[in-house]
C-alpha positions in Angstrom: 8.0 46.3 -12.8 8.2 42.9 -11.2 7.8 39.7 -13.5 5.3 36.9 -11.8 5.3 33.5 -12.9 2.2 31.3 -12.1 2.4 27.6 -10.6 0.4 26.7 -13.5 2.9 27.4 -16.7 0.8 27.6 -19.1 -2.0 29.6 -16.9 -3.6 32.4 -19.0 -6.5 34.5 -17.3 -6.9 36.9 -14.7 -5.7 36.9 -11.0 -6.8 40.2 -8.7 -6.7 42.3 -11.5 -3.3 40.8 -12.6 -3.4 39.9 -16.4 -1.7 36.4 -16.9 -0.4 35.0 -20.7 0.9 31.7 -20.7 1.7 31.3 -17.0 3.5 35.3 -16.7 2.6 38.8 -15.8 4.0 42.1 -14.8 2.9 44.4 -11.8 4.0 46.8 -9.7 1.0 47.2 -7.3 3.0 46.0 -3.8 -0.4 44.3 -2.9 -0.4 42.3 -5.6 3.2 41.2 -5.2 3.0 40.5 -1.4 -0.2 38.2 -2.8 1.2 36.3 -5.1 4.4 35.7 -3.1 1.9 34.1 -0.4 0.3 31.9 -2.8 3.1 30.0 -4.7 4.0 32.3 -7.0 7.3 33.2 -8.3 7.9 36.8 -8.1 10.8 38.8 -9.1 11.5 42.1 -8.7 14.4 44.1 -11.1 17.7 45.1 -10.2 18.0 48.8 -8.9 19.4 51.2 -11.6 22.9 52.1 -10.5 22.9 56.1 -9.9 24.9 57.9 -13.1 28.2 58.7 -12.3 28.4 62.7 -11.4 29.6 64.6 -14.4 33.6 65.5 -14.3 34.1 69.3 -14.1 34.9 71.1 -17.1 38.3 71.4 -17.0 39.3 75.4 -17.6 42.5 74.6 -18.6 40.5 72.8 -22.0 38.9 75.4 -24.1 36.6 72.5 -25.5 35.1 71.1 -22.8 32.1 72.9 -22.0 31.0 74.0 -18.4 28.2 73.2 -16.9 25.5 75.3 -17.7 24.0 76.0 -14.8 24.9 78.5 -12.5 26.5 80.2 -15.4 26.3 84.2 -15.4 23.7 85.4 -17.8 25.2 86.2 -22.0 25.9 89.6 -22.1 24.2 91.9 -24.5 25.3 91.3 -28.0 27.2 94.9 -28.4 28.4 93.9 -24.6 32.0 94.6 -23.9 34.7 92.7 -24.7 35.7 92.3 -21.3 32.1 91.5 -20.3 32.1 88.8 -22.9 35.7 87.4 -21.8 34.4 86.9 -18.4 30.9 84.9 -19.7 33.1 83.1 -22.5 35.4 81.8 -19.4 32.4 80.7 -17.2 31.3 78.8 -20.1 34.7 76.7 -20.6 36.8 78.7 -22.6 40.5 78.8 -21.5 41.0 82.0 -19.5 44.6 81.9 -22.2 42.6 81.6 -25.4 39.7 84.0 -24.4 42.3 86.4 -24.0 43.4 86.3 -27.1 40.0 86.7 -29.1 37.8 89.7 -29.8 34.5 90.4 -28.6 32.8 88.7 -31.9 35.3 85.9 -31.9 34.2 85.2 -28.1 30.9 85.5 -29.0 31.0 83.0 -31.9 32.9 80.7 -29.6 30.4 80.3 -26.6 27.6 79.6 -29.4 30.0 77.0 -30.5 29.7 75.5 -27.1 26.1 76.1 -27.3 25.9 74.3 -30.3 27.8 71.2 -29.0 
């Protein structure tokens, strides 16, 4: 939302719809701007947000950082496999190495774990 400053600083009323309070307002109608930019006033407009930094991929190698959730396979039933749960655990995040080692309920506890995170 742009800030507008009137030429008359302590101004306090109404201008095209624009609500003034001691000499300032706040719009975002382009009209309005490009009208009070004509007539005298100062306008200014905020600086553009910077676009977030893309998330790092999870690193598979790190059992605690989680993967990204989407585009992850669908949980297994809860009396699933082991095999089938080694394979959703390791989507998830889990260290190929350590999900080897765990049973089907330890796997299970682990990916709510991430869940829970």
């Amino acid at each position: 939302m742009a800030t507008i400053e009137s030429p008359v600083a302590d101004f306090t009323g109404v201008v095209i719809g624009v609500h003034f309070k001691d000499g300032a307002a706040e719009s975002e109608h382009e009209g309005a701007l490009n009208y009070f930019r004509r007539h005298g006033y100062t306008v200014t407009e905020p600086e553009p947000k910077e676009p977030e930094a893309p998330k790092a991929p999870a690193d598979p190698e790190d059992p605690k950082v989680p993967a990204d959730p989407e585009g992850t396979p669908e949980a297994p039933a809860g009396n699933g496999s082991t095999d089938d749960w080694r394979a959703y655990a390791v989507a998830r995040g889990i260290a190929p190495e350590a999900a080897a080692e765990l049973s089907r309920d330890e796997l299970k506890a682990a990916v709510a774990n991430i869940d829970a995170e």
